[in-house]
C-alpha positions, 0 to 999 in steps of 0.5 A: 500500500503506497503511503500518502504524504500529509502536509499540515501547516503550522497553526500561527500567523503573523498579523500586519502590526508584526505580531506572531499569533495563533491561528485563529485566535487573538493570542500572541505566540509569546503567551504560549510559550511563556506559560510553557516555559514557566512549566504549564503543560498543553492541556493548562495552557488550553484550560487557560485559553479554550479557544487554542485547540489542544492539537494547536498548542502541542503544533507551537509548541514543538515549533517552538522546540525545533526552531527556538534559535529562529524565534529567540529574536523576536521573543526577546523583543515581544517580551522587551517591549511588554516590560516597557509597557508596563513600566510606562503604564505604572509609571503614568499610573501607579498601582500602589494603593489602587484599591483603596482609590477605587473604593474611595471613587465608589457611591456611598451605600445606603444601607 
């Protein structure tokens, strides 16, 4: 029986602003593999993000394994710039006591 070659494509796009997500989902490539790295397994990364497939998320991430030394640029990057959003937005607005000013803005009860 002669055997038949299958070819899939991986499941991740690239999007027009340059961002590497998964196929149908608006869940950069980064979150994935940052959750893998911290040690999630697929099937916690799918509880996480029921709309990434399971089948979807072992793809990515076996891509990733195979091909770590061509995304490690663009991981460093998407990360670089995540950590300089962050600390522009608490710089613009701190977190601390950020409770305690939500409450404050809040409607006095009438009990």
């Amino acid at each position: 029986m002669a055997e038949r070659a299958t070819v899939e494509t991986m499941p991740i796009v690239t999007g027009g602003d340059g961002v590497i997500r998964i196929s149908g989902t608006r869940v950069p490539i980064e979150t994935v593999i940052a959750a893998f790295r911290d040690g999630a397994t697929p099937e916690e990364i799918a509880q996480q993000y029921p709309s990434i497939p399971l089948g979807d998320l072992y793809e990515v991430i076996g891509y990733y394994l195979r091909h770590e030394a061509d995304l490690s640029s663009y991981l460093r990057d998407r990360f670089q710039n995540s950590e300089q959003t962050r600390s522009s937005n608490e710089a613009r607005w701190a977190p601390d006591g950020i409770r305690s000013r939500l409450l404050a803005r809040r409607p006095a009860s009438h009990d």
